[in-house]
PyMOL Python script that loads the backbone (N, CA, C, O; Angstrom):
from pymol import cmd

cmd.read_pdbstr("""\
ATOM      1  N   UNK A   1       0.832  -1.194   0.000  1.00  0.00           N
ATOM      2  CA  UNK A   1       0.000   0.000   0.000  1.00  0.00           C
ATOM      3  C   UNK A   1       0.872   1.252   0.000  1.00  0.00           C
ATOM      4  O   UNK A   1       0.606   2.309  -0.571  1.00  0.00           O
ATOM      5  N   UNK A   2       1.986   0.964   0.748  1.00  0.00           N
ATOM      6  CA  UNK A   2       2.896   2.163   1.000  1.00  0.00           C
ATOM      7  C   UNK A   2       3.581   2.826  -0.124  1.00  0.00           C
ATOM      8  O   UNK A   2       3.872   4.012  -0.283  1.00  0.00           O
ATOM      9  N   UNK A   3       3.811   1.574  -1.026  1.00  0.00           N
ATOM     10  CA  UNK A   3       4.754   2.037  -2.870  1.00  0.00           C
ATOM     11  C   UNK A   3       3.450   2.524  -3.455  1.00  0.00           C
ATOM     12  O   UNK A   3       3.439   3.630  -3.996  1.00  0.00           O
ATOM     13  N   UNK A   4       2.341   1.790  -3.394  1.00  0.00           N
ATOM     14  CA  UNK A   4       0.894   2.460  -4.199  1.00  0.00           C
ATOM     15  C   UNK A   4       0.753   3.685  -4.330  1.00  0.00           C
ATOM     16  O   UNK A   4       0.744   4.419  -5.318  1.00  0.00           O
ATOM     17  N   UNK A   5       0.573   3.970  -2.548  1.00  0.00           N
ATOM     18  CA  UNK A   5       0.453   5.386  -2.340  1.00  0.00           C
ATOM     19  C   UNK A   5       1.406   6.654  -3.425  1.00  0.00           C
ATOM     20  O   UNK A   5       0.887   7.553  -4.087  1.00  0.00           O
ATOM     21  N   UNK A   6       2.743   6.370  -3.321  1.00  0.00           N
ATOM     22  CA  UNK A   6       3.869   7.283  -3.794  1.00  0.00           C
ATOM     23  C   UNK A   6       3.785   6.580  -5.584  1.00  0.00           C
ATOM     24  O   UNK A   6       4.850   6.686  -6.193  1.00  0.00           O
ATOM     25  N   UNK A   7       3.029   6.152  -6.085  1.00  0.00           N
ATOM     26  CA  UNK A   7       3.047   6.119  -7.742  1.00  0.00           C
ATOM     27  C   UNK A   7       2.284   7.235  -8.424  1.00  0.00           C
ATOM     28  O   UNK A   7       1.151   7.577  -8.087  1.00  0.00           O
ATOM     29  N   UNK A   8       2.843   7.668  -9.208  1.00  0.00           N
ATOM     30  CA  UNK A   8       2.367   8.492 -10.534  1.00  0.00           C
ATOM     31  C   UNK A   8       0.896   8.055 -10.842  1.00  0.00           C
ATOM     32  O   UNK A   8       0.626   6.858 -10.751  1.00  0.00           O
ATOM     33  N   UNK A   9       0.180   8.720 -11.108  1.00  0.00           N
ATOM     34  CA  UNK A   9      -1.176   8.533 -12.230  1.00  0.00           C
ATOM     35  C   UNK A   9      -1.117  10.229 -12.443  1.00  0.00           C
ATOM     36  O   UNK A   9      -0.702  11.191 -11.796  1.00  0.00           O
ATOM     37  N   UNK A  10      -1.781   9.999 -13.728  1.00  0.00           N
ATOM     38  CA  UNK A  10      -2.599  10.889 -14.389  1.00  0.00           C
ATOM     39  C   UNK A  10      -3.942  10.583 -15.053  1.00  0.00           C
ATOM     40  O   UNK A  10      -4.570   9.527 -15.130  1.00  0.00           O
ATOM     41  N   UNK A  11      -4.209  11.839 -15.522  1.00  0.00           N
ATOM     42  CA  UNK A  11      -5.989  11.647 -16.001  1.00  0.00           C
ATOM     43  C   UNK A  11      -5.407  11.366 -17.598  1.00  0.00           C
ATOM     44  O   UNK A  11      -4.291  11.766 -17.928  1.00  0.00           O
ATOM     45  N   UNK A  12      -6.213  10.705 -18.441  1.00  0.00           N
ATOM     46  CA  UNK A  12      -6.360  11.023 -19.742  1.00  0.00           C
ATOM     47  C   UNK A  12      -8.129  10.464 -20.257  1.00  0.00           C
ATOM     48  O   UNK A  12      -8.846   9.734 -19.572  1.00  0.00           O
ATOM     49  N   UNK A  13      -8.417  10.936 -21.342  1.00  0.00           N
ATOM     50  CA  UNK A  13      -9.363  10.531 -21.764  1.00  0.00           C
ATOM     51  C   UNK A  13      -9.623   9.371 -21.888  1.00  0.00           C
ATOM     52  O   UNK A  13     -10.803   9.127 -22.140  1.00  0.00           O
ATOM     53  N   UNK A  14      -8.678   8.211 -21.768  1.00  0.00           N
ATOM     54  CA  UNK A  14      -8.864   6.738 -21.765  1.00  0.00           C
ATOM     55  C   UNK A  14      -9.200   6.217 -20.241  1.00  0.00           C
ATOM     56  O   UNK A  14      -9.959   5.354 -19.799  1.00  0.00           O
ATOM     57  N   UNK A  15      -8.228   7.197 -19.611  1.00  0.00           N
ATOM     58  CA  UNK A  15      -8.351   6.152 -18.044  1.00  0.00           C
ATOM     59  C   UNK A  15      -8.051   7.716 -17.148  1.00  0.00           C
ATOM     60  O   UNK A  15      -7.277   8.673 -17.187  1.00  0.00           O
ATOM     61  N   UNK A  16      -9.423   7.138 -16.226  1.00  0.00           N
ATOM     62  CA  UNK A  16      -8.661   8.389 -14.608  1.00  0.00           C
ATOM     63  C   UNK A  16      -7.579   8.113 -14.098  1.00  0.00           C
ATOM     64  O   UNK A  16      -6.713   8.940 -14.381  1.00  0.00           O
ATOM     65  N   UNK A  17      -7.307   7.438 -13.570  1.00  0.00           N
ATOM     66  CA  UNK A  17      -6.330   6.787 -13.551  1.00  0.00           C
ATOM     67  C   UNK A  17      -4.665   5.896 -14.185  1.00  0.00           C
ATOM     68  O   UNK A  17      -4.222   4.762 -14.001  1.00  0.00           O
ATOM     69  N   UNK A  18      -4.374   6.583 -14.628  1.00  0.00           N
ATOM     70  CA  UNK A  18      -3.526   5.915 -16.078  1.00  0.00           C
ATOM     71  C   UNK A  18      -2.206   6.208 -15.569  1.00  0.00           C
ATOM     72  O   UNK A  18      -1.631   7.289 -15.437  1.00  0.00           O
ATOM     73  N   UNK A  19      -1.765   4.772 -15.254  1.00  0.00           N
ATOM     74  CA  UNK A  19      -0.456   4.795 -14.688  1.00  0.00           C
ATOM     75  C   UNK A  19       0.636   5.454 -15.416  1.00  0.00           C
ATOM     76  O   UNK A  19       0.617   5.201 -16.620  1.00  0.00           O
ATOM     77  N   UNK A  20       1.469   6.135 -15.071  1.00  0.00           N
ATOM     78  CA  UNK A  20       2.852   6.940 -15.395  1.00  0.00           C
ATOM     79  C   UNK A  20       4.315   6.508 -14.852  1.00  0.00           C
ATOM     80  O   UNK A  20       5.438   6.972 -15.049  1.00  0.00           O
ATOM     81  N   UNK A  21       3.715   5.174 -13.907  1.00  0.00           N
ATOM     82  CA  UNK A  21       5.071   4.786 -13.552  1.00  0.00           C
ATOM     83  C   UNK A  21       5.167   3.049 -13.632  1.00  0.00           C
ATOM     84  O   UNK A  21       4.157   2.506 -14.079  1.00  0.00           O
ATOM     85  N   UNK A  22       6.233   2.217 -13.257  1.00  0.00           N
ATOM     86  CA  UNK A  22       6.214   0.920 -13.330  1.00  0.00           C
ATOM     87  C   UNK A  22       6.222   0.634 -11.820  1.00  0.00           C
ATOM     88  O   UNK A  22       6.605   1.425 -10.958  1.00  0.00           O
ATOM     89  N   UNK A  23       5.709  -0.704 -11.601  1.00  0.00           N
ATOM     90  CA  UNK A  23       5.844  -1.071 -10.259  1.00  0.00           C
ATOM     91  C   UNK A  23       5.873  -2.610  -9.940  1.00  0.00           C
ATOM     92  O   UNK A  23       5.026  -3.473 -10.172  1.00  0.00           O
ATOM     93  N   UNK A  24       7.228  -2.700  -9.277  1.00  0.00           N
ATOM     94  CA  UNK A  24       7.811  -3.882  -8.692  1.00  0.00           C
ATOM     95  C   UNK A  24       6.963  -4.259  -7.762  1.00  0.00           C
ATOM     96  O   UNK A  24       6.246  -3.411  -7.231  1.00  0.00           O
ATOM     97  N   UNK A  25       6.885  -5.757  -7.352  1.00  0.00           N
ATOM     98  CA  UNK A  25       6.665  -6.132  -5.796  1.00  0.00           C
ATOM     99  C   UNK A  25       7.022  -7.440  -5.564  1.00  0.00           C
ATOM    100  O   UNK A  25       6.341  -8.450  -5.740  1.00  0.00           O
ATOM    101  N   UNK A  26       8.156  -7.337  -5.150  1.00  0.00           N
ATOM    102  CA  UNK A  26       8.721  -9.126  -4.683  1.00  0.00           C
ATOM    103  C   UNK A  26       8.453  -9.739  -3.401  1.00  0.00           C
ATOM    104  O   UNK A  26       8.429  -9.255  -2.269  1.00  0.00           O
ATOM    105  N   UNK A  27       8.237 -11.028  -3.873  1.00  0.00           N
ATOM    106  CA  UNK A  27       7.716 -11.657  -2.812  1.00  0.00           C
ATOM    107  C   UNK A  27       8.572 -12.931  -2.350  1.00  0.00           C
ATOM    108  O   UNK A  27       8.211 -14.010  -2.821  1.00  0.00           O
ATOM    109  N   UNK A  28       9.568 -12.922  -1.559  1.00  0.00           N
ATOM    110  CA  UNK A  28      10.712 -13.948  -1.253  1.00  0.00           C
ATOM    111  C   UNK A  28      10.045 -14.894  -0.399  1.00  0.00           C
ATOM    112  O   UNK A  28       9.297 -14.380   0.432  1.00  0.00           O
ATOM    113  N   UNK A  29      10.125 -16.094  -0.396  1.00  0.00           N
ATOM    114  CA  UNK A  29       9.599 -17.308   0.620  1.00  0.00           C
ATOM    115  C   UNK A  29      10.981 -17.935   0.848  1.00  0.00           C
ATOM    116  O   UNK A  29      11.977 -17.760   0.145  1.00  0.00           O
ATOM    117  N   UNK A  30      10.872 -18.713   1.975  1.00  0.00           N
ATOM    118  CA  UNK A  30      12.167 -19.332   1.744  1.00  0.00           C
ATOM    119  C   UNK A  30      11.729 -20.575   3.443  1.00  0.00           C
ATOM    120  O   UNK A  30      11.387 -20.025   4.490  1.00  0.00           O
ATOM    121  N   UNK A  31      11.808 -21.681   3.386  1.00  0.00           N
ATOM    122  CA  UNK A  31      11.544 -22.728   4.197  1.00  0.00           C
ATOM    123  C   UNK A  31      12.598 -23.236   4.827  1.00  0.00           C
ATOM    124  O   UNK A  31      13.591 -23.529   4.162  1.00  0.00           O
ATOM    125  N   UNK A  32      12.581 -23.411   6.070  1.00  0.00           N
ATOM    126  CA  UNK A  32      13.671 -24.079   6.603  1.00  0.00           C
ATOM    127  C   UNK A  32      13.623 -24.812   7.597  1.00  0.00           C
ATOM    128  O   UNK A  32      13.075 -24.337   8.592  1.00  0.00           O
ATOM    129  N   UNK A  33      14.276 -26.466   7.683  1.00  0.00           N
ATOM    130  CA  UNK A  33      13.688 -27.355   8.318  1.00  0.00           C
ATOM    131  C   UNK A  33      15.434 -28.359   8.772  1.00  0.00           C
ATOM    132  O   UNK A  33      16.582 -28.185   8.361  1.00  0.00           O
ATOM    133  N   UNK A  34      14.899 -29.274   9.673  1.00  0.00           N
ATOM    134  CA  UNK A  34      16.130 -29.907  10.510  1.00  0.00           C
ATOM    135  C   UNK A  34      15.754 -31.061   9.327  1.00  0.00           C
ATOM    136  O   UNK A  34      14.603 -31.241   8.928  1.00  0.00           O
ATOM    137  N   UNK A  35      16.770 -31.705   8.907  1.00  0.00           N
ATOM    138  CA  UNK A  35      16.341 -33.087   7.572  1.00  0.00           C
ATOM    139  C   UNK A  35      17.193 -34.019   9.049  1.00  0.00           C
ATOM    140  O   UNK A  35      18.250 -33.554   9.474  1.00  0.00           O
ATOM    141  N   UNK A  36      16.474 -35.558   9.821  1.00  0.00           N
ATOM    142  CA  UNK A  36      16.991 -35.415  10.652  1.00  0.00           C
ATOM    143  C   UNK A  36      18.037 -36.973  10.126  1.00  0.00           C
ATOM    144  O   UNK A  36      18.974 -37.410  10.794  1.00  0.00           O
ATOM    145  N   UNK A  37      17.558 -37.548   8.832  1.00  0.00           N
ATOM    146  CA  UNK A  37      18.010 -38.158   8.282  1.00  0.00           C
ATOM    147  C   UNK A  37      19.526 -37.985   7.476  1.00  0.00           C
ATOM    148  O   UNK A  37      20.410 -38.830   7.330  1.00  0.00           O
ATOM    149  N   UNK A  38      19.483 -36.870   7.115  1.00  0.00           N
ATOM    150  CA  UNK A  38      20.595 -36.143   6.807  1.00  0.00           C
ATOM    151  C   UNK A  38      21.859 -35.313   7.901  1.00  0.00           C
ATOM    152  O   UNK A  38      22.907 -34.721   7.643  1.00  0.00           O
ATOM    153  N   UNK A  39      21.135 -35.628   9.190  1.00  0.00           N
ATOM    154  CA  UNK A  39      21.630 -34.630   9.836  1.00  0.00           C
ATOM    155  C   UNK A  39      21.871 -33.508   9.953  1.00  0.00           C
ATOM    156  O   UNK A  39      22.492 -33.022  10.898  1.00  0.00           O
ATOM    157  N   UNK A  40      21.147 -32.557   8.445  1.00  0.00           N
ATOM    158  CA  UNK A  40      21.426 -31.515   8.262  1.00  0.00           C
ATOM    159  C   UNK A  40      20.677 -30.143   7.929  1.00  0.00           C
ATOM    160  O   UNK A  40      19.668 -30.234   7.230  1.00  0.00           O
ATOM    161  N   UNK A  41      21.031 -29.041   8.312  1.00  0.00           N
ATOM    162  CA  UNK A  41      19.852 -28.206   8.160  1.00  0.00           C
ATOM    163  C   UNK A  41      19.703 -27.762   6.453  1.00  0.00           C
ATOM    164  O   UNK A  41      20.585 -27.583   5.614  1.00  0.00           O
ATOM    165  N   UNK A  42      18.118 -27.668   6.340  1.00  0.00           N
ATOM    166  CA  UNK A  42      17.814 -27.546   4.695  1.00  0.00           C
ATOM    167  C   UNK A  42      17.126 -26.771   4.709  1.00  0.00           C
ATOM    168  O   UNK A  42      16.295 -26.645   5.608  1.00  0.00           O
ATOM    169  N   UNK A  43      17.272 -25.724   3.385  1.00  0.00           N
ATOM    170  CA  UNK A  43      16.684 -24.612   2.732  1.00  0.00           C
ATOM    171  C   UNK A  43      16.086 -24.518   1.582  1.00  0.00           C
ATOM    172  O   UNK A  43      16.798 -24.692   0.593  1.00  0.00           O
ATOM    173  N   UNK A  44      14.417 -24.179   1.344  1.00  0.00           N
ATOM    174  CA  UNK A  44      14.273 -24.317  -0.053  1.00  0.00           C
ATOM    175  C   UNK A  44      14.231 -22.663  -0.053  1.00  0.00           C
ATOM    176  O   UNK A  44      14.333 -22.017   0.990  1.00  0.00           O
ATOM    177  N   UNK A  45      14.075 -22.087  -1.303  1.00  0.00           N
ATOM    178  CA  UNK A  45      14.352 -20.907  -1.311  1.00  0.00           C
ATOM    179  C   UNK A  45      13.117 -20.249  -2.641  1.00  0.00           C
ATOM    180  O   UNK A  45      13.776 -20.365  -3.674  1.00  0.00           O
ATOM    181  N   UNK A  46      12.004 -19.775  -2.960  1.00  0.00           N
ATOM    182  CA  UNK A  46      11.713 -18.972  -3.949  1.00  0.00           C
ATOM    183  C   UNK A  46      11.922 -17.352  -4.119  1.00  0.00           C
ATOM    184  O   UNK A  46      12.776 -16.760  -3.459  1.00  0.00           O
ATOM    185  N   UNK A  47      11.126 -16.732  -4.996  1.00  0.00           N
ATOM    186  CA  UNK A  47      11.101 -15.183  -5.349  1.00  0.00           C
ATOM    187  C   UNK A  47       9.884 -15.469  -6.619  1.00  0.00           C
ATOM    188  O   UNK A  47       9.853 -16.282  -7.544  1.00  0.00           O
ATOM    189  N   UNK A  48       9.138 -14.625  -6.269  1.00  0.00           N
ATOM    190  CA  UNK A  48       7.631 -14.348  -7.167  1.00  0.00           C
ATOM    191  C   UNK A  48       8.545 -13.156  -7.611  1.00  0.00           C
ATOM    192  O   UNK A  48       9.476 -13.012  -6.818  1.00  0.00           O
ATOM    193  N   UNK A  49       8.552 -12.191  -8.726  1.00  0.00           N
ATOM    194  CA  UNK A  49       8.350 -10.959  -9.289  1.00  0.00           C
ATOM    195  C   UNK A  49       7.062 -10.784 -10.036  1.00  0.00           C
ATOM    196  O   UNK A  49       6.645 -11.655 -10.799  1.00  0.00           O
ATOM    197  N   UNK A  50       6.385  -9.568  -9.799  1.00  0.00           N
ATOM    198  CA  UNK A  50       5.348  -9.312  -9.550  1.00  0.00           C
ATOM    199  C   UNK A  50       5.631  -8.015 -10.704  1.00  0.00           C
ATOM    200  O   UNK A  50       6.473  -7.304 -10.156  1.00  0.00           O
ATOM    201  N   UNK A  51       5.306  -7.456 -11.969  1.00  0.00           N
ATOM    202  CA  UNK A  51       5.809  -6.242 -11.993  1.00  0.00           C
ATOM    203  C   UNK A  51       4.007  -5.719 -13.260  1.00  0.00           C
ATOM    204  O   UNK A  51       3.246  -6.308 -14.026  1.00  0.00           O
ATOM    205  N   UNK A  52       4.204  -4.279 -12.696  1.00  0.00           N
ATOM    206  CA  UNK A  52       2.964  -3.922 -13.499  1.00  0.00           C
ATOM    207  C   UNK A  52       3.850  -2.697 -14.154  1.00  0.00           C
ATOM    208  O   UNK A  52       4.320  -1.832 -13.416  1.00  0.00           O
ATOM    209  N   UNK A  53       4.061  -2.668 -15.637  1.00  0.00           N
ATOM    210  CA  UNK A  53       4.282  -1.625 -16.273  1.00  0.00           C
ATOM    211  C   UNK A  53       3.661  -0.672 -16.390  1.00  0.00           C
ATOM    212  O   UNK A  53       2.458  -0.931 -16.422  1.00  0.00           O
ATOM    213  N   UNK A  54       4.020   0.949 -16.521  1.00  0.00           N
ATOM    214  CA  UNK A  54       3.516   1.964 -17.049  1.00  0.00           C
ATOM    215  C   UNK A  54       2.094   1.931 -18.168  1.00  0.00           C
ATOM    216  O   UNK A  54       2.182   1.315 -19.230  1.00  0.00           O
ATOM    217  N   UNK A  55       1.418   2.319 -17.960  1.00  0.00           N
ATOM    218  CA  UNK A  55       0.365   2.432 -19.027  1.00  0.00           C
ATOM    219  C   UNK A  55       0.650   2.714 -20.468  1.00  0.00           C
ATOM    220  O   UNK A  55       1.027   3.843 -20.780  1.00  0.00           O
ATOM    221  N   UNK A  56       0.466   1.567 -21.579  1.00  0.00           N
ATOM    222  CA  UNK A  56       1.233   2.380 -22.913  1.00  0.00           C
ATOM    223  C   UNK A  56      -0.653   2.530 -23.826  1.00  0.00           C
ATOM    224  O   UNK A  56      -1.476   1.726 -24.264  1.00  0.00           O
ATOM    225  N   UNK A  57      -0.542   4.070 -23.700  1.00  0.00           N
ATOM    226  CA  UNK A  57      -2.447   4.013 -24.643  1.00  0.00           C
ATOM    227  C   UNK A  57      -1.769   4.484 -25.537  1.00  0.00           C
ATOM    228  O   UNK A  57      -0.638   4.942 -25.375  1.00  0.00           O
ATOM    229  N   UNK A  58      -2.545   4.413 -26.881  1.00  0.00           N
ATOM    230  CA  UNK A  58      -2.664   5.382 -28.098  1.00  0.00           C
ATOM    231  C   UNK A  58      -2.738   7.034 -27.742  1.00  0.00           C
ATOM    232  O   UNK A  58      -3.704   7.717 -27.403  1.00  0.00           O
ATOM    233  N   UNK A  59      -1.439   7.365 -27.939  1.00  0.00           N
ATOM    234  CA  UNK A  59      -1.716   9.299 -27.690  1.00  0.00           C
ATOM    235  C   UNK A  59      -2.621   9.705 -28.765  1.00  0.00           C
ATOM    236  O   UNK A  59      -2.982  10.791 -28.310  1.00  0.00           O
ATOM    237  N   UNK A  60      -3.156   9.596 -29.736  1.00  0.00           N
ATOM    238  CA  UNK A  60      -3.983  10.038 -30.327  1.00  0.00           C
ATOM    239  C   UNK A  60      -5.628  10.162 -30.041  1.00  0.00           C
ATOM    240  O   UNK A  60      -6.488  10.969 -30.395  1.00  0.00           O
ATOM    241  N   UNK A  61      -5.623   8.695 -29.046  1.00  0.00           N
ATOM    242  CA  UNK A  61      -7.370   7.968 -28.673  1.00  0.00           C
ATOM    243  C   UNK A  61      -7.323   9.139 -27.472  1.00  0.00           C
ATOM    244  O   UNK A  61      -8.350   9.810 -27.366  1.00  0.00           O
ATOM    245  N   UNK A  62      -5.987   9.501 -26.370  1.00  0.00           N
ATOM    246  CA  UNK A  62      -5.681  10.350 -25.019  1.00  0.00           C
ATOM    247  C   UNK A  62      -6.293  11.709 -25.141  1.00  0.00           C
ATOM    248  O   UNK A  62      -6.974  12.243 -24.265  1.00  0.00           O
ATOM    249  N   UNK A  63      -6.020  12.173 -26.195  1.00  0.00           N
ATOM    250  CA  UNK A  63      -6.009  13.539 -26.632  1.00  0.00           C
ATOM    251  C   UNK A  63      -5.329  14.380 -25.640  1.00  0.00           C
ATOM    252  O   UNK A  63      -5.729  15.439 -25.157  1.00  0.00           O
ATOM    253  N   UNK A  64      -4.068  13.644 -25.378  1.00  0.00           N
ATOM    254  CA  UNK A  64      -2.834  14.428 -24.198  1.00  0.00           C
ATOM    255  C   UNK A  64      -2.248  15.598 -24.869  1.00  0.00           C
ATOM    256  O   UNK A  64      -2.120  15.698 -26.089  1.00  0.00           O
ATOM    257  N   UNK A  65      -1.913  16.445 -24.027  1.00  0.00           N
ATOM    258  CA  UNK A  65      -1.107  17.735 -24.797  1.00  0.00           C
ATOM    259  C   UNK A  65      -0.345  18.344 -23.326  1.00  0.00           C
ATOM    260  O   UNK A  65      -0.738  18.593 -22.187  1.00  0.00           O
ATOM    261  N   UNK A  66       0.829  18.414 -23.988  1.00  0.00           N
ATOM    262  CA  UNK A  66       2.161  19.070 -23.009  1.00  0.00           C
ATOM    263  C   UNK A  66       2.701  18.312 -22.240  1.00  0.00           C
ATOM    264  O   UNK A  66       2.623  17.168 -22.685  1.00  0.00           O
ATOM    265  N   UNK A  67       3.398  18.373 -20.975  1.00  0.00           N
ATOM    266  CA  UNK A  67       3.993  17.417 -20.370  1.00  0.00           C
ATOM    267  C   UNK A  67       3.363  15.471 -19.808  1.00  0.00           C
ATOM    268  O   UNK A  67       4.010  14.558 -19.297  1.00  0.00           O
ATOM    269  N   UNK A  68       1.829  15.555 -20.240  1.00  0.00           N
ATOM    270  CA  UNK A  68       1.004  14.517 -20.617  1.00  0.00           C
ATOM    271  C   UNK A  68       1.378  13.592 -21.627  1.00  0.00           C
ATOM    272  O   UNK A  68       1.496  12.367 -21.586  1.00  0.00           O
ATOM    273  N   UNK A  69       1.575  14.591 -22.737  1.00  0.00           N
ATOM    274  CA  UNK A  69       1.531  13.803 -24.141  1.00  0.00           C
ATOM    275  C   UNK A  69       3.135  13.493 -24.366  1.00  0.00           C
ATOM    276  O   UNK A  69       3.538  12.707 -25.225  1.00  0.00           O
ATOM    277  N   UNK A  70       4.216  14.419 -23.231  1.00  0.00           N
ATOM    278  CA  UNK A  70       5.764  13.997 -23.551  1.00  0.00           C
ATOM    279  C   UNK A  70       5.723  12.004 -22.459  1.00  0.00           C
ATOM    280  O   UNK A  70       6.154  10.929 -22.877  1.00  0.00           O
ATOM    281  N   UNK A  71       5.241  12.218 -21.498  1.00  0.00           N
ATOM    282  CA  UNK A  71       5.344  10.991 -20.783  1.00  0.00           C
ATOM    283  C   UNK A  71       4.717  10.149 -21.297  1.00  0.00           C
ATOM    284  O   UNK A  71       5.028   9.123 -20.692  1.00  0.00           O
ATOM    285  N   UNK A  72       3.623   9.779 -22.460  1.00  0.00           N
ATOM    286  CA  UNK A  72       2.993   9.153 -23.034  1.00  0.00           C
ATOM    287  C   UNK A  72       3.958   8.518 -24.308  1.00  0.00           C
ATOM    288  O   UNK A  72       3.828   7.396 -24.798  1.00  0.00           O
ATOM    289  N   UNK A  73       4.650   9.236 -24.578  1.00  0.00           N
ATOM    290  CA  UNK A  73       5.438   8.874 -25.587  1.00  0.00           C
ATOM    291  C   UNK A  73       6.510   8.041 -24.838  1.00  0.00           C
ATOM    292  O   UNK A  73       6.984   6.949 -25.153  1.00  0.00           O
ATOM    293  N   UNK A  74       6.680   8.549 -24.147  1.00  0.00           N
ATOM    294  CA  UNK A  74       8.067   7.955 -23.635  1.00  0.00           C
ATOM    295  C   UNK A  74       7.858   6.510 -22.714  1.00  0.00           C
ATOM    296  O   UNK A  74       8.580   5.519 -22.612  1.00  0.00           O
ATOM    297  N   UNK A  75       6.434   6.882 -22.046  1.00  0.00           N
ATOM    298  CA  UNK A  75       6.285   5.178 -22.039  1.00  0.00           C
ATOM    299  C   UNK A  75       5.708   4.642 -22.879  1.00  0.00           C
ATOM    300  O   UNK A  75       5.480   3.515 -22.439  1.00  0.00           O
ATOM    301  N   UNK A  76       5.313   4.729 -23.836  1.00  0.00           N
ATOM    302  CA  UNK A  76       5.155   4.107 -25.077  1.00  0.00           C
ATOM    303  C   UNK A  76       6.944   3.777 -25.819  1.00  0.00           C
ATOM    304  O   UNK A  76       7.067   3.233 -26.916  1.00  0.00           O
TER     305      UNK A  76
END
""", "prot")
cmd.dss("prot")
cmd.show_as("cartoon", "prot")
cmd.util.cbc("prot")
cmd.orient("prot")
């Protein structure tokens, strides 16, 4: 909620909301157990990446103009 909060949106004619920035969110697991057969301690280990890109619309469908229509391009 806390990275949510601090992301970019802007308005355009496609979306109120229309993301302007990208956003990560990793999610590390990692298990750890006595193997007592082994005698030894064991680790399994993952990582989810989670990522939602910038919004790429048609600047033409936006009808963006000025520093709107420069960030539109550029995440496009």
């Amino acid at each position: 909620m806390k990275g949510n909060e601090t992301r970019s949106t802007g308005v355009t004619d496609l979306n109120e909301h229309s993301s302007r920035s990208h956003a990560l969110f990793v999610v590390k697991i990692e298990s750890k157990w006595y193997d007592a057969e082994t005698k030894q301690n064991k680790i399994k280990a993952g990582k989810l990446n989670l990522v939602d890109l910038a919004g790429s619309e048609c600047i033409n469908k936006t009808n963006a103009v000025g520093e709107r229509k420069e960030e539109g391009i550029k995440i496009n």
